[in-house]
Phi, psi and omega in degrees: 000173198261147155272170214305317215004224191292011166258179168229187196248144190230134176247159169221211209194148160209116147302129162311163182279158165266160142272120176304126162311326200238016153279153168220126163318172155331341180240354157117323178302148162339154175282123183297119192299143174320290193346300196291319183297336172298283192297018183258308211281320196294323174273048168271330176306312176330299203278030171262141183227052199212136196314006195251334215223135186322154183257168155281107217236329180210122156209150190285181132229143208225170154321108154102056172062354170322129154229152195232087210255147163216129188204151166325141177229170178200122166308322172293102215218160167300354159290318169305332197278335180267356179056051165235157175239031179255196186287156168303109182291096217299312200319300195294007157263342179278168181283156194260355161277348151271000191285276156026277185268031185033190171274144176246122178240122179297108194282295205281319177100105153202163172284297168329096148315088179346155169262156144293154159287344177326121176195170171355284182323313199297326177303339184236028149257347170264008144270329174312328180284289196311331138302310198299326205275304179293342154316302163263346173089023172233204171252162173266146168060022176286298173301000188251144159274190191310294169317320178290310180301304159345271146010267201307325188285312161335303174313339196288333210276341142321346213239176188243347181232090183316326162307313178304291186312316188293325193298312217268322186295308187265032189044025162266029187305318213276327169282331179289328159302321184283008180295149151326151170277342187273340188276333141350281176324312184281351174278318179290280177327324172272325165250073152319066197323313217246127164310324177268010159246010156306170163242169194281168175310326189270347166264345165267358156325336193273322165338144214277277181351293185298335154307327177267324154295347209252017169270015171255018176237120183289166198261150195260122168247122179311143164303137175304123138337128170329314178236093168215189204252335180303149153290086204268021163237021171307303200263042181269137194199132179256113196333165165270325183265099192262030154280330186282319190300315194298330196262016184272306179317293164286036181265299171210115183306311178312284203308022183217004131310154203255160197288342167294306187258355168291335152303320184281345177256002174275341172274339195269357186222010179094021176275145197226140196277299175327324157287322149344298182295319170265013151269355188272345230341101188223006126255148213241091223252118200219139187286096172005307154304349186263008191269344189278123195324146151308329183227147169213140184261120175320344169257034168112313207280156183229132178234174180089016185221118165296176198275140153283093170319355169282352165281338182301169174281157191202068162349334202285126173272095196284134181271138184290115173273130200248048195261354137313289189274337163284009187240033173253307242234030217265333184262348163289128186266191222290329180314307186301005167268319188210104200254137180284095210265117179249154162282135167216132185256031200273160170313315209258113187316151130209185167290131158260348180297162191311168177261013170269008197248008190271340162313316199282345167301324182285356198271181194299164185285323171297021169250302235288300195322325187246045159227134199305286187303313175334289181337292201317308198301324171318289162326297182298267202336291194292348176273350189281318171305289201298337162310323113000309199285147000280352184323310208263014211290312181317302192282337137357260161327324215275304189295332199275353138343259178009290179151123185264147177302168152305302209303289200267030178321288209321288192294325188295309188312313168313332189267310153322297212265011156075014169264163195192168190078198184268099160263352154276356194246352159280345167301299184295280216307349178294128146297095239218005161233006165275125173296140188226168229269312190254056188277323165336306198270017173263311163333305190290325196255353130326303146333302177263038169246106134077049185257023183273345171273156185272342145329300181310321221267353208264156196292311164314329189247004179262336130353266170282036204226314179265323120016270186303328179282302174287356187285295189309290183296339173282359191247356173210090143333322176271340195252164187228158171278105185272164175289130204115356209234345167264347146265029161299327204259340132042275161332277182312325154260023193272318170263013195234031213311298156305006185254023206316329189279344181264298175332290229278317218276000190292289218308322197274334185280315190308299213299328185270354161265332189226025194186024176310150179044344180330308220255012148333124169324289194260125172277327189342300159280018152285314187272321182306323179282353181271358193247341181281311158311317187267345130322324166274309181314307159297314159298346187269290232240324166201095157301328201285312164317301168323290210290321153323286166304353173267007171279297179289349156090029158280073161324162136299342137359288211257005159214009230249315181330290184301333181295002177234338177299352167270336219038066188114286158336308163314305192267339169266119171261182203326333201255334163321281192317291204282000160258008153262340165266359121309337192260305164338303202275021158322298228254162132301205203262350173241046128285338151316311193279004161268333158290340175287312197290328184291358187256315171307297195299329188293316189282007214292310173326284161325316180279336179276327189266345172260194164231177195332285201321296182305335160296320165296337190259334193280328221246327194311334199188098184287121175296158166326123209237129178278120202264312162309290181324319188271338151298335214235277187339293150343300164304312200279326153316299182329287202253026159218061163208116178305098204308023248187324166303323181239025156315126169227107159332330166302318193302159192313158150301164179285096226279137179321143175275131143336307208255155211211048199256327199061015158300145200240164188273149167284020213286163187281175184292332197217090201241209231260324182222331158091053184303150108344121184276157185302206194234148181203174199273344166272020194239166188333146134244154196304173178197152258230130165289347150274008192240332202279308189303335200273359168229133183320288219272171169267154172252164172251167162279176180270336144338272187310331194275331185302326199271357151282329170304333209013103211240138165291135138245116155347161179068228182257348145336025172334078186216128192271200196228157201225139190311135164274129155301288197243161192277349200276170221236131186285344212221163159208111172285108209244111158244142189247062199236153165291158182326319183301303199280327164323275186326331178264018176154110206226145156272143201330112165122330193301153168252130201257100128225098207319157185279335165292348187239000228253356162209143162351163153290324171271013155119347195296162173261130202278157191286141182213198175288291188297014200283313185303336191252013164279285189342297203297339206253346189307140201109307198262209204258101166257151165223124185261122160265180191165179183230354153227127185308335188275030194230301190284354150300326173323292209300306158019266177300323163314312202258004151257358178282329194264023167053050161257114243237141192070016202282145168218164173234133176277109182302152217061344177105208155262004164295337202266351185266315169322355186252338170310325206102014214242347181287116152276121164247116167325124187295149186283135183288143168251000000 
């Protein structure tokens, strides 16, 4: 959108047709009320874009079908110029095939709709009044009423001249003669009667007139779009004086802002449109009791209660006043308009916003969202970045720590999830209208996906919803369409709502990232190993909780499936979802299983105190959920989970390193893109999924533990060593080899307690020299080696039976560690 400079914003007001309650579509659901089919249909408007023309900004739905348009507003109209001061009369501008077709009323109840004839043509016989009116300086139709003007303009398809007739009725023939002969010719051309001998907007673009004015006009070329093959600094040009530029600027800064977002902080500073409207009063507050029928009929209908003028229409545009939010924004200074975007190649996430906004980073995210000044500095930094992208794709990231604004949701996740090039023209080339085996079942789960919004819900988003689903299935041939997968897509087109090609193209960057293969014909060994894994996860991080449901036979089976094959979505609505998938997109591909575990512990009270059923009936209608709280939890699960601990062989491959050095990358836990690291000889190997199933813990690599442990290694092993923080040990290496094989060679730091003696009969851990300092590590991170894997899954399992919390087993054993160099042998005592 343009910025705001010297206009303001005007909101106005219309009622929808009502619908009878007590009808149902075709399909057995309620009839979708007008009001949504308006506000489905209206944000196409939004994307017209042109300096000459009001931009289009908002609209509401209010009570009893109320709507509500914001829009560029400008005081100044072709009324002023005839110096008159009532309102524009709609009638006397319409075509006359629109007269023509009265009002349409939906008859039948169906979705499928008549088309109108409005169109281009009818626009450019209502420029035709409108030119005719500035010509002679007068109004049209002023002595006739409504009902007449209608008549007459019907009447026009008699005649031989139109101009001629308009002239003579209002008595400006003498002016209409004194005309230029090219400026005549274009008036018989746009009223034009019969539509199919108008001519369209682009043949009078050809018009001798319009050839001669419009080089005194620069020509408006649209910007190339964030994600496109365009150059989107081609047509960039800089004044020649840039001191006129500077004092151009600085008068006001809000006014060099975009009319989008000087709307979002202006509702954000306590603008309220409706109140705006009943001070204007031009909505009209009426007491409830005078609203009730003389008669009601047992099935509803009611009579004896006249129509409320305050529902007719009322054209009148209230201008927004924006003195409110400049006396919110009055100590931000100039800087905070145009912030100083620095490189920084440092490791460690931060802010670039001001440091005066650092107090406000810390309050909960739902202040941060509705506090005015934040926004603003937010908004600017991320459109200044993302205009940047990908160049600036690191500082992103960096910021999207942080917190991403609402406003500028849509594009950042894009920018997270790395899509680029021409996606709309890879989009466009999908065939999204040859019928396929799964438009049925799209049909059906359409309808029920996320329809409590009125965007989603509206026949228009029901629309681009099938657009965007077949666009996805028809482009990956090998995946087939599972049930979940339209609200996988929800999000993306709730935030790209005008946008079907970056929705389909986010949709396209997720899936293979956090949902490889899910969407397999047969899924089966896919799905069984991600619920077998998050299963270990729940044992890793609260054994108690594991073992109680797996006591009560509560799998994960039975509840977890729809939670990942959506990410979420299934369970959650919307404005939930996008502050948990801010965080998400953060993450690898195992950040679900720690948002699963994190939701399990808010629930966690409840799962200790019931058995199977009550557990089956609590997940059936999921309780509320802190939606923050399970983001701050989620991290924290995250990154005291070895990354190696959610390894699945299904999972995407690891995509190639540049550097081919064999140096393993040094990325933090929750870094910019959060890689899989590449596969190396110290790193997991698969296992048969029943071997997988057969163990409580998760296993780590040998990888993680040298790099928790931080160990130096030998040889040919490249991995660099890392400064220690603190002297204190992060980890405890629990080896269960007999005594014998410990002495001939243990990692460094380890505690020996063999596996034949180390618990009772009764399950107990038997007391030796190391029991206390196993006891003291209870909490961190332990790893039982051995050399035969089913004996250190046993020890395992034990030591989560006894709710000891972090336990993993290293995979391969103490073989995968002998070729490092890393085995310490005890000096012989003299």
């Amino acid at each position: 959108m343009f910025p705001l400079k010297d206009a303001e914003m005007g909101a106005f007001t219309f009622f929808a047709s009502a619908l009878p309650h007590d009808v149902c579509g075709s399909n057995g659901l309620p009839l979708t009320p007008n009001s949504i089919k308006i506000l489905g249909r209206f944000q196409i408007l939004k994307t017209i874009t042109h300096p000459r023309l009001c931009q289009y900004v908002d609209i509401s739905r209010g009570k009893h079908e109320r709507l509500v348009v914001v829009a560029e507003h400008c005081e100044r109209s072709l009324e002023d110029l005839l110096r008159e001061r009532k309102p524009v009369r709609y009638p006397s501008y319409l075509a006359p095939e629109v007269i023509a077709q009265g009002i349409f009323k939906t008859t039948d109840h169906v979705s499928s709709e008549k088309p109108l004839p409005s169109g281009p043509k009818s626009d450019v016989w209502s420029l035709g009044i409108i030119l005719f009116e500035l010509c002679v300086g007068r109004k049209l139709f002023q002595s006739l009423d409504i009902s007449e003007r209608l008549k007459f303009l019907l009447t026009l398809d008699c005649v031989d001249d139109t101009i001629i007739v308009l002239a003579e009725e209002h008595g400006c023939l003498d002016i209409i003669k004194d005309l230029p002969e090219n400026v005549i010719n274009l008036l018989k051309k746009c009223l034009t009667f019969h539509p199919s001998k108008r001519p369209t907007a682009n043949d009078l673009m050809q018009d001798k007139v319009f050839s001669e004015v419009s080089p005194l006009y620069t020509p408006f070329t649209k910007p190339a779009s964030l994600f496109s093959s365009s150059l989107r600094c081609a047509d960039l040009t800089l004044p020649e004086d840039i001191s006129q530029l500077c004092k151009d600027i600085n008068s006001d800064y809000l006014a060099e802002r975009s009319i989008e977002e000087v709307y979002y902080l202006w509702c954000l500073a306590g603008g309220d449109l409706e109140k705006e409207l009943v001070n204007k009063e031009i909505i009209r507050s009426k007491p409830p009791i005078c609203t009730l029928p003389n008669f009601l009929f047992e099935d509803g209908e009611s009579f004896g209660q006249g129509r409320d003028r305050s529902s007719l229409l009322d054209d009148t545009t209230v201008t927004l006043s924006l003195c409110q939010l400049r006396n919110r924004l009055k100590d931000v200074g100039g800087e905070a308009f145009y912030p100083l975007l620095e490189d920084d190649q440092s490791n460690l996430p931060h802010s670039n916003s001001n440091n005066e906004l650092s107090a406000a980073a810390t309050l909960p995210l739902i202040i941060r969202e509705r506090d005015t000044e934040y926004q603003l500095n937010r908004i600017i930094l991320f459109d200044r970045l993302l205009k940047a992208y990908p160049y600036k794709k690191n500082q992103i990231w960096k910021e999207a720590r942080v917190d991403i604004p609402p406003l500028m949701r849509g594009l950042t996740w894009a920018a997270l999830l790395g899509v680029e090039g021409a996606i709309h023209a890879k989009y466009d080339a999908i065939d999204k209208d040859t019928p396929i085996p799964t438009d049925r079942q799209i049909e059906v789960d359409i309808p029920r996906c996320h329809q409590y919004d009125e965007l989603l819900s509206s026949p228009e988003g029901h629309a681009k919803f099938r657009r965007v689903l077949k666009a996805w299935v028809v482009s990956h041939p090998d995946l087939v369409y599972w049930q979940g997968l339209d609200s996988l897509c929800a999000p993306f087109l709730y935030l790209n709502f005008n946008n079907e090609a970056l929705a389909y193209a986010c949709m396209s960057a997720f899936i293979p990232k956090y949902l490889y293969n899910f969407f397999l014909k047969d899924n089966s060994h896919v799905i069984q190993e991600y619920l077998t894994v998050f299963s270990q996860m729940i044992a890793f991080h609260d054994p108690e909780l594991s073992n109680h449901l797996n006591e009560i036979g509560f799998i994960p089976d039975l509840y977890a499936i729809p939670w990942f094959l959506t990410m979420f979505t299934h369970v959650f609505p919307l404005h939930k979802i996008f502050h948990l998938w801010d965080t998400l997109l953060l993450g690898n591909s195992s950040f679900p299983f720690c948002i699963g575990v994190a939701i399990l512990q808010q629930l966690r009270d409840r799962l200790l105190a019931n058995g199977f059923n009550e557990c089956i009936l609590l997940f059936s209608d999921l309780p509320e959920i802190d939606i923050e709280r399970c983001v701050r939890e989620s991290i924290n699960l995250f990154c005291w989970t070895p990354k190696s601990a959610t390894y699945r062989q299904h999972a995407q491959p690891p995509k190639p390193v540049p550097d081919s050095s064999g140096v393993r990358s040094s990325t933090p836990f929750f870094s910019t893109e959060c890689p899989d690291p590449p596969k190396t000889d110290l790193s997991r190997e698969s296992i048969p999924l029943n071997d997988l199933k057969s163990e409580v813990s998760p296993r780590i690599s040998a990888e993680d533990l040298i790099d928790l442990c931080e160990l130096t290694v030998t040889g040919h092993f490249k991995i660099p060593p890392k400064k220690t923080k603190s002297s204190k040990p992060k980890l405890l290496v629990v080896d269960i080899r007999n005594s014998e094989d410990f002495i001939r060679g243990h990692i460094s730091g380890s505690i020996n307690i063999p596996f034949s003696a180390a618990f009772t009969a009764e399950g107990e851990l038997t007391q030796g020299p190391f029991t206390a300092v196993l006891q003291s590590f209870k909490g961190k991170v332990i790893v039982i080696v051995g050399h035969v894997a089913k004996h250190t899954a046993e020890f395992a399992a034990h030591l989560v039976k006894m709710k000891y919390p972090r336990i993993c087993i290293l995979d391969g054993g103490i073989n995968k560690i002998k070729p490092t160099g890393l085995l310490t042998i005890p000096s012989p005592q003299i």
